[in-house]
C-alpha positions as CSV (number, residue, x, y, z in Angstrom):
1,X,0.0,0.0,0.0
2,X,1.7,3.1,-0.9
3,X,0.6,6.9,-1.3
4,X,0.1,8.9,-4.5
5,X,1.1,12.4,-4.6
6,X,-2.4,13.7,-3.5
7,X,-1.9,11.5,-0.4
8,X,-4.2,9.1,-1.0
9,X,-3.1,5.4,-0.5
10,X,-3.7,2.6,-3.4
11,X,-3.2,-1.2,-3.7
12,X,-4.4,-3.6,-6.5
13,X,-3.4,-6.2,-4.0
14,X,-2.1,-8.8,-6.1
15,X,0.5,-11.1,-4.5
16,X,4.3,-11.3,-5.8
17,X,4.3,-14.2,-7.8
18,X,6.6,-17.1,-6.7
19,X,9.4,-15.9,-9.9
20,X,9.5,-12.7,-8.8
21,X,12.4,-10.9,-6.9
22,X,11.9,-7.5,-5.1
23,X,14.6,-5.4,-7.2
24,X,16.1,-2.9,-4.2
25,X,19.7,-2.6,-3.2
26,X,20.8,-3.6,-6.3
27,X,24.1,-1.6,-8.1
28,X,23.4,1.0,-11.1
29,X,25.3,-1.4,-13.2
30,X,22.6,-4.1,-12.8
31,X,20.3,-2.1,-14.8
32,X,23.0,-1.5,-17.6
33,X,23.1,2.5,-17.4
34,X,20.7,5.2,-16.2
35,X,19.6,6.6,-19.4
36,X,21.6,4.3,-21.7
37,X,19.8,4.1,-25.2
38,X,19.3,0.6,-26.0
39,X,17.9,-0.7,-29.9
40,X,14.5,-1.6,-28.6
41,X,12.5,-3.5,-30.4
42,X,9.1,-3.2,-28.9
43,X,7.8,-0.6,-26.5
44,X,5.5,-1.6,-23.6
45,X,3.3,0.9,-21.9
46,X,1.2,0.6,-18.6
47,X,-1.9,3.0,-18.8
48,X,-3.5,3.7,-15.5
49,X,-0.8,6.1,-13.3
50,X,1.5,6.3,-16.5
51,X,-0.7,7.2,-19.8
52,X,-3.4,8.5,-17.9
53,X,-3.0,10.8,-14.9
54,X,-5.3,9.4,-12.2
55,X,-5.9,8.8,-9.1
56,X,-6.6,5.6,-8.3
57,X,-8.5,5.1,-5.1
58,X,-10.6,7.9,-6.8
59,X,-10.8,6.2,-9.3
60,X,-11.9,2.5,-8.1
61,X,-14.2,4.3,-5.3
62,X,-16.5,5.3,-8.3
63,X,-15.9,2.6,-10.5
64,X,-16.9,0.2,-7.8
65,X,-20.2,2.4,-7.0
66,X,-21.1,2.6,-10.5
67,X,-20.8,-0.7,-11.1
68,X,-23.1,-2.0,-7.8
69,X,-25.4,0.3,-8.4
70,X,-25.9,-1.0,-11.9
71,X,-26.0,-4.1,-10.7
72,X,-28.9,-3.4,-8.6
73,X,-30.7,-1.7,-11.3
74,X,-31.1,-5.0,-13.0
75,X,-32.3,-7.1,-10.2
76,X,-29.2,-8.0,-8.8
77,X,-28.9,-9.1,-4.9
78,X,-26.5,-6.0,-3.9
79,X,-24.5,-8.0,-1.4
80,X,-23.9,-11.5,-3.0
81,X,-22.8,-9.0,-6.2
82,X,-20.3,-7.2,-3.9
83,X,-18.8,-10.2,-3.1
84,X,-19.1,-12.1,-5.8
85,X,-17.4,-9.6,-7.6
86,X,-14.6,-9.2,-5.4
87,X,-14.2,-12.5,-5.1
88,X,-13.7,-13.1,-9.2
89,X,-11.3,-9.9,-8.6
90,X,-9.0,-11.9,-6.5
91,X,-9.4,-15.0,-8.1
92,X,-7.9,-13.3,-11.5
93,X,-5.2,-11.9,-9.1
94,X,-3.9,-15.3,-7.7
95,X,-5.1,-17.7,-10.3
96,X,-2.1,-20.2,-11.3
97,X,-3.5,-22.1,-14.2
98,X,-3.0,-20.9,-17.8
99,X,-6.5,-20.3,-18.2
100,X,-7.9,-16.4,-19.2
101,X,-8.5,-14.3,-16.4
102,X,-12.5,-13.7,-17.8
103,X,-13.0,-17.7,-17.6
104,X,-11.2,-17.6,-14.2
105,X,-13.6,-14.5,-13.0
106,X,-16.7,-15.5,-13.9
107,X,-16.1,-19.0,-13.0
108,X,-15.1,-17.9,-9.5
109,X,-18.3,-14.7,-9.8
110,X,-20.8,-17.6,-10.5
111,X,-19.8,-19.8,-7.4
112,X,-19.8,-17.1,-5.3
113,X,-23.3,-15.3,-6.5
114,X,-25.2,-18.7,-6.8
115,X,-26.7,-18.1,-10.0
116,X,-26.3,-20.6,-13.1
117,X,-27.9,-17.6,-15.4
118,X,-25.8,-17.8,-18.1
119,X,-27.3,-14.5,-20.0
120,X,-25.8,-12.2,-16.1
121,X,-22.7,-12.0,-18.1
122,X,-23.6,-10.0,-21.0
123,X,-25.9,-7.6,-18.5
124,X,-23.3,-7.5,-16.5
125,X,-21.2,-6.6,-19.6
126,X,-23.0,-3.7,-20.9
127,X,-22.2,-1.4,-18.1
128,X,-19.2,-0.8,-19.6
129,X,-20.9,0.7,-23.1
130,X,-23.3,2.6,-20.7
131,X,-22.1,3.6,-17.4
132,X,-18.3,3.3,-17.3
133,X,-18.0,5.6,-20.0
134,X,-19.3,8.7,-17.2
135,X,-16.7,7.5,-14.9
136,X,-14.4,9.6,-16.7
137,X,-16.1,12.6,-17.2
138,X,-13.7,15.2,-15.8
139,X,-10.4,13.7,-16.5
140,X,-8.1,16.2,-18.1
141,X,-5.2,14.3,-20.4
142,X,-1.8,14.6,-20.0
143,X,-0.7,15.6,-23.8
144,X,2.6,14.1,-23.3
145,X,1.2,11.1,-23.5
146,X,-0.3,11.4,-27.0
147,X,3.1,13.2,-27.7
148,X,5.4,9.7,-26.4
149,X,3.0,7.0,-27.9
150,X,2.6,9.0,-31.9
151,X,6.4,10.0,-31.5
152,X,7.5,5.9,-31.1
153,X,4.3,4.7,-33.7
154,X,6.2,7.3,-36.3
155,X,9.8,5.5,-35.4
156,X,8.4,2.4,-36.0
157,X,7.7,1.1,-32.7
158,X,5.6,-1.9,-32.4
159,X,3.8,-1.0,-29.1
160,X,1.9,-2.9,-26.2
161,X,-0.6,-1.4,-23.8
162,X,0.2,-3.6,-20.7
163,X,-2.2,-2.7,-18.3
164,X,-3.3,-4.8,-15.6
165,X,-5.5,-7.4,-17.5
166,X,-8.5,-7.1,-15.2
167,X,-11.1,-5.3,-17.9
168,X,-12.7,-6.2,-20.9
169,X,-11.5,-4.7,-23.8
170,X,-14.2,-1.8,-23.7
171,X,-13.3,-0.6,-20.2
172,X,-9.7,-0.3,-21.4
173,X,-10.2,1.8,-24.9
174,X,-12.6,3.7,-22.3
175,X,-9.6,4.5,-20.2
176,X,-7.4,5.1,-23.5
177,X,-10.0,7.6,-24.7
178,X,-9.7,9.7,-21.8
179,X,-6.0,9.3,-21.7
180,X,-6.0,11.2,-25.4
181,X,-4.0,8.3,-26.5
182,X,-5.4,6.2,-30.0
183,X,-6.1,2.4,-29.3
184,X,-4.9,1.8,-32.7
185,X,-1.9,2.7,-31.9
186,X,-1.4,-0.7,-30.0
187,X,-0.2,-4.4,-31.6
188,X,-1.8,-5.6,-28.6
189,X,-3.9,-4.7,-25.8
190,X,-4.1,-7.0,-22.6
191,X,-7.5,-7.8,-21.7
192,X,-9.0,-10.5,-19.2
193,X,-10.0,-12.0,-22.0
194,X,-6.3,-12.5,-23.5
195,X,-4.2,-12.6,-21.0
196,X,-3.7,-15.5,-18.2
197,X,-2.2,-14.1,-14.7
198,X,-1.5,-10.6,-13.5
199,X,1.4,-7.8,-12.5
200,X,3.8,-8.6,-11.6
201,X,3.1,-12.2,-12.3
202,X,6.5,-13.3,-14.7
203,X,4.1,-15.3,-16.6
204,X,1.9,-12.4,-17.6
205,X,5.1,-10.6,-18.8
206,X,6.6,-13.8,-20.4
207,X,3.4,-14.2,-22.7
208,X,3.4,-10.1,-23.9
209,X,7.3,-10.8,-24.5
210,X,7.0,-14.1,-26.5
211,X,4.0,-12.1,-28.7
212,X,6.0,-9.4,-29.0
213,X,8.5,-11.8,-31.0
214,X,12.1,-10.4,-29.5
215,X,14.5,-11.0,-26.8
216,X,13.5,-9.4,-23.8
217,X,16.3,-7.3,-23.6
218,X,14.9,-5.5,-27.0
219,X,12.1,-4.4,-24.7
220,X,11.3,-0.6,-22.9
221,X,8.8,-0.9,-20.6
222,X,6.9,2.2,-19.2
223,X,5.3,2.0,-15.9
224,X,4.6,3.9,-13.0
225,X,4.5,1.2,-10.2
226,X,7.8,0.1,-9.2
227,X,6.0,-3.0,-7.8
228,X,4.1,-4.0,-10.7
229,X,5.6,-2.4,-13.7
230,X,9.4,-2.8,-12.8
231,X,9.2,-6.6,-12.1
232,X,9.6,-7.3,-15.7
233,X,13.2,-5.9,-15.7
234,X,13.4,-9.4,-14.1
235,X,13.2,-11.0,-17.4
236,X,15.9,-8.4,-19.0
237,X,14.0,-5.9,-20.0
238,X,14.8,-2.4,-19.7
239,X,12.5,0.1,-17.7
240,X,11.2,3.9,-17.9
241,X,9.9,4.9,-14.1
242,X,7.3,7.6,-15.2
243,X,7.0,10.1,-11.8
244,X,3.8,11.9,-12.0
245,X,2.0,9.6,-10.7
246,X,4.3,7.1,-8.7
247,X,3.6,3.9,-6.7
248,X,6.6,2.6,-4.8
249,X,5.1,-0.2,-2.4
250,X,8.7,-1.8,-2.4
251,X,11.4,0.5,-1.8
252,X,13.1,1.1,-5.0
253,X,15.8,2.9,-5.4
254,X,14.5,5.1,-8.0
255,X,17.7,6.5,-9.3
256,X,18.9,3.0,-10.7
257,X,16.3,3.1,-13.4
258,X,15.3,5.3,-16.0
259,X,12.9,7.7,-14.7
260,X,11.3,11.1,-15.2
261,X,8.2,12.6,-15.4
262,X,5.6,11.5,-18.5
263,X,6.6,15.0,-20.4
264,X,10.5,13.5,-19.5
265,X,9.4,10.5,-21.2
266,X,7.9,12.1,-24.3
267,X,11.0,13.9,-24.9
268,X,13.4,10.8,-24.1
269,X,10.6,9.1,-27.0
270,X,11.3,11.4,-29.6
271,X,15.2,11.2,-29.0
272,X,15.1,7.8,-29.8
273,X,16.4,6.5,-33.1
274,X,13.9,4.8,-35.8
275,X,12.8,1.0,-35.0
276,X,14.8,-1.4,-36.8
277,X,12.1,-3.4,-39.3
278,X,10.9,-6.8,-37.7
279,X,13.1,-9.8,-39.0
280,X,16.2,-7.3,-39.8
């Protein structure tokens, strides 16, 4: 659990995964140079915190609101939804099968709520074409981060919007919307219904790298959660600690990593050469 800059604390709560190593103490040289250019291959991006300023307990607080009180409005039990949800939430989090995180949600929702209705899914589902969209009324974008993601799709960039697959794919070109930033932009978007575990899970990051189709060490990752974001540096990959909005549950020592604030980024983006073509 860790603070944001407005003070307010914030925790998906998902467990380190049994690969994973907390990354503190460790020398500069570990991380192969502080602002070392390296020929990336493919550029990964986090979105909530790093594309698109927010705060998150503000954030979740109305999401989760929103999303009861829909469920009540179509004859839902309020309770049993709370916690069935909840439930399927953690149960995505923790899951250790290969299986996609929407099979392991609503297979863990359905057990807890006690209702075989197949059709609650796709009710459930249209919240996010009618309500969610509202939950973002107000945001203000950060242009820089229009500016980073149209300055690398120009260079060539293959890019990756690895945000924390626990949305369907219409809550997260929601959340790209407000950001300012283009969906189409992206090779690939993680969803919970493409991806299998969570941040900082090794196996979440192990299937984006082994789509991605290069070595790990060809990869930037931009994040803003040391915790979540950083573990992938684990696998070789190189990291961009974007400031505005930081998490640090763990300790990091900051200054051993590539970091700066999203407008930082942006410039550090458009200073980078043009992307070698795949298969070069």
């Amino acid at each position: 659990m860790v603070r944001n800059r407005h003070g307010a604390r914030f925790s998906w709560a998902v467990p380190p995964s049994p690969g994973y190593s907390i990354l503190t103490g460790l020398p500069a040289s570990h991380f192969g140079g502080f602002m070392e250019h390296r020929d990336y291959k493919a550029i990964f991006f986090d979105l909530d915190g790093t594309l698109l300023p927010m705060d998150m307990d503000e954030f979740l607080r109305k999401y989760f609101t929103r999303l009861n009180e829909y469920a009540a409005s179509i004859g839902l039990d309020a309770e049993r939804f709370s916690n069935a949800l909840n439930g399927g939430v953690r149960a995505m989090a923790t899951d250790a099968s290969d299986r996609m995180n929407d099979v392991v949600f609503w297979e863990s929702f359905h057990a807890l709520y006690g209702d075989d209705d197949p059709g609650i899914d796709a009710r459930i589902n249209e919240f996010y074409g009618t309500v969610f969209p509202h939950i973002g009324d107000g945001f203000e974008p950060n242009p820089a981060a229009a500016r980073a993601v149209n300055a690398l799709r120009a260079k060539g960039y293959p890019l990756f919007l690895t945000t924390m697959p626990l949305f369907p794919r219409l809550a997260v070109e929601w959340r790209l919307k407000w950001s300012g930033v283009d969906a189409g932009a992206f090779e690939r978007i993680t969803t919970y219904d493409n991806s299998f575990a969570c941040k900082p899970d090794l196996r979440y990051y192990r299937q984006n790298i082994a789509l991605a189709g290069c070595d790990a060490k060809d990869i930037l990752m931009v994040g803003n959660n040391t915790h979540e974001d950083l573990a992938v540096m684990e696998l070789g990959c190189d990291a961009y600690l974007v400031t505005d909005w930081l998490l640090d549950p763990i300790g990091f020592p900051i200054d051993t990593v590539k970091n700066g604030s999203l407008a930082d980024f942006a410039d550090f983006a458009e200073s980078l050469p043009a992307c070698e073509v795949k298969g070069e």
